[in-house]
N, C-alpha and C positions, 0 to 999 in steps of 0.2 A: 847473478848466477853463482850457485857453488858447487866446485871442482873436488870430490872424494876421489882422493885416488886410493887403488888398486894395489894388491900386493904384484903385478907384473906393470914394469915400468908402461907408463904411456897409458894403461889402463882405466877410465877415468869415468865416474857418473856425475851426470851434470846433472845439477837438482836446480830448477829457475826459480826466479821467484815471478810469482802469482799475483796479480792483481784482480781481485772479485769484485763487483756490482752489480748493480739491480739489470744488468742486461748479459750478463756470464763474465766469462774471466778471460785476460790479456795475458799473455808471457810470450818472453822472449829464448824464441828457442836454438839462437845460432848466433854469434855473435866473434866474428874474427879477431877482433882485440880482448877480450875477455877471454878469448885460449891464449892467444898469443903472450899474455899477464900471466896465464898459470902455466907455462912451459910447452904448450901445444901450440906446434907450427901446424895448421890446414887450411888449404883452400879448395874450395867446392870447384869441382872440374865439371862433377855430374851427380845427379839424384836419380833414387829408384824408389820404388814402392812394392811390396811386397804384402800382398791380399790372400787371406789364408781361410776357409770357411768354416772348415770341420778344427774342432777342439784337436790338442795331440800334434796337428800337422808339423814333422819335422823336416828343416831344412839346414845341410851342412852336413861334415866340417866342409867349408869354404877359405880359401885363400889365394894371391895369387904370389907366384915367385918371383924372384929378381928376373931380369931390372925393373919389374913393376914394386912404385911404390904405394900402393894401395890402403889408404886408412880409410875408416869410414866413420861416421857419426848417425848411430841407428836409433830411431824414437819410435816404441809403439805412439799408434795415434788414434787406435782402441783397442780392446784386449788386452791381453798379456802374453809375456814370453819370461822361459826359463833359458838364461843365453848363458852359454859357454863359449871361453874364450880358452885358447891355448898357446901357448906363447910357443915360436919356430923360430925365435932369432937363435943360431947357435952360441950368438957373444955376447946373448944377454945374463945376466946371475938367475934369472928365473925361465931361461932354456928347458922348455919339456913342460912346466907347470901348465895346470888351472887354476879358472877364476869361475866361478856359475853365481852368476846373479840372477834373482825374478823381478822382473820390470812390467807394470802394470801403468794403461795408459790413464786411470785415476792419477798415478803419482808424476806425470806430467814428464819424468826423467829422461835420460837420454845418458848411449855410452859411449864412448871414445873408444874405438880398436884401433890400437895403433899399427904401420905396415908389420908384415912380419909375423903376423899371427893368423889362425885358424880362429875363425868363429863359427858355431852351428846356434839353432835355438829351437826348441819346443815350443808350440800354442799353450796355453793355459787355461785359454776362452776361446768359444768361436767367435767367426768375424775379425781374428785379430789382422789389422793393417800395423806396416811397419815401415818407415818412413827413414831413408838413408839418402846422407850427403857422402857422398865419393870423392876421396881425395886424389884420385889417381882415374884416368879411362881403363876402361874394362877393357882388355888385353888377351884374346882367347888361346897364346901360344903361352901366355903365365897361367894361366887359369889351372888348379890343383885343387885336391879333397881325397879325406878319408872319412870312413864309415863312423856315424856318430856312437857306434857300441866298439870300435876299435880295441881289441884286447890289450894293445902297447897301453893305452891309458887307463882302463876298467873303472870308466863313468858311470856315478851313480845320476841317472832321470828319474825324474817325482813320478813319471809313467812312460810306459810303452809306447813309441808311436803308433798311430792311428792310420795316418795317410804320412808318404816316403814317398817321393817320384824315384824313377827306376835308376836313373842315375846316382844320385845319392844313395840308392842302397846295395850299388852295386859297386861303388869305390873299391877300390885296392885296400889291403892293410897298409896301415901309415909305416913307411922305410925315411929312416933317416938319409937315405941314398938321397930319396926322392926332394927333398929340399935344396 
């Protein structure tokens, strides 16, 4: 596996390697001593899957607050996704930034959000599934979000969403209170 990291700490695309033959291809898409070698402490508590139909479909920003330590490691597992990551640690050097990567399930990749950040992502294709190991239990008194057009940030998406459940578009503006 090789670990790119991110201009916000903890931020991190795992690129595997791939093994093809005449019957498809193997890779190894998780591997606890291979983070644990490039600086990422995670242990899988829980996995989710995330099945999107329509192109566009936006989900996020998502995060959860202390004391949830919440990271996750997200694979499309087809399609694609344009994912934003925004870093909420306030003691971190890169406090307030982003990071938007496009991650396509051709390219096999997977990211590392470390706790402490907001992530949303856009479909890029239909059909996209998206495949998360959870470093933490889902906690619904941490559970937090803001709106993926939030004016504090003025995020450029490669498009408009398409489908938004109502929650998500009904988020508060992002208050640093709220952290």
């Amino acid at each position: 596996m090789k670990f790119i990291f991110q201009s916000i700490e903890g931020l991190v695309l795992i690129r595997p390697e791939v093994f093809d033959d005449n019957r498809g291809a193997f890779r190894r898409n998780f591997c606890a001593k291979e983070l644990k070698e490039n600086g990422i402490e995670f242990s899988v508590l829980q996995g989710n899957v995330s099945e999107n139909k329509s192109i566009f479909t936006l989900r996020g920003f998502h995060y959860q607050k202390k004391p949830s330590n919440e990271s996750k490691i997200l694979t499309p597992i087809t399609g694609g996704i344009h994912n934003v990551v925004i870093d909420l640690r306030s003691d971190s050097p890169t406090f307030l930034k982003s990071v938007a990567l496009d991650i396509l399930s051709s390219s096999r990749e997977s990211l590392h959000v470390p706790a402490g950040c907001a992530n949303a992502f856009l479909t890029t294709e239909a059909n996209t599934v998206v495949h998360y190991y959870m470093g933490d239990y889902f906690k619904p008194e941490s559970y937090a979000g803001f709106r993926y057009n939030d004016p504090y940030f003025d995020l450029k998406w490669p498009h408009a969403p398409m489908v938004i459940s109502d929650r998500d578009a009904a988020f508060p503006d992002f208050s640093l209170e709220g952290l």
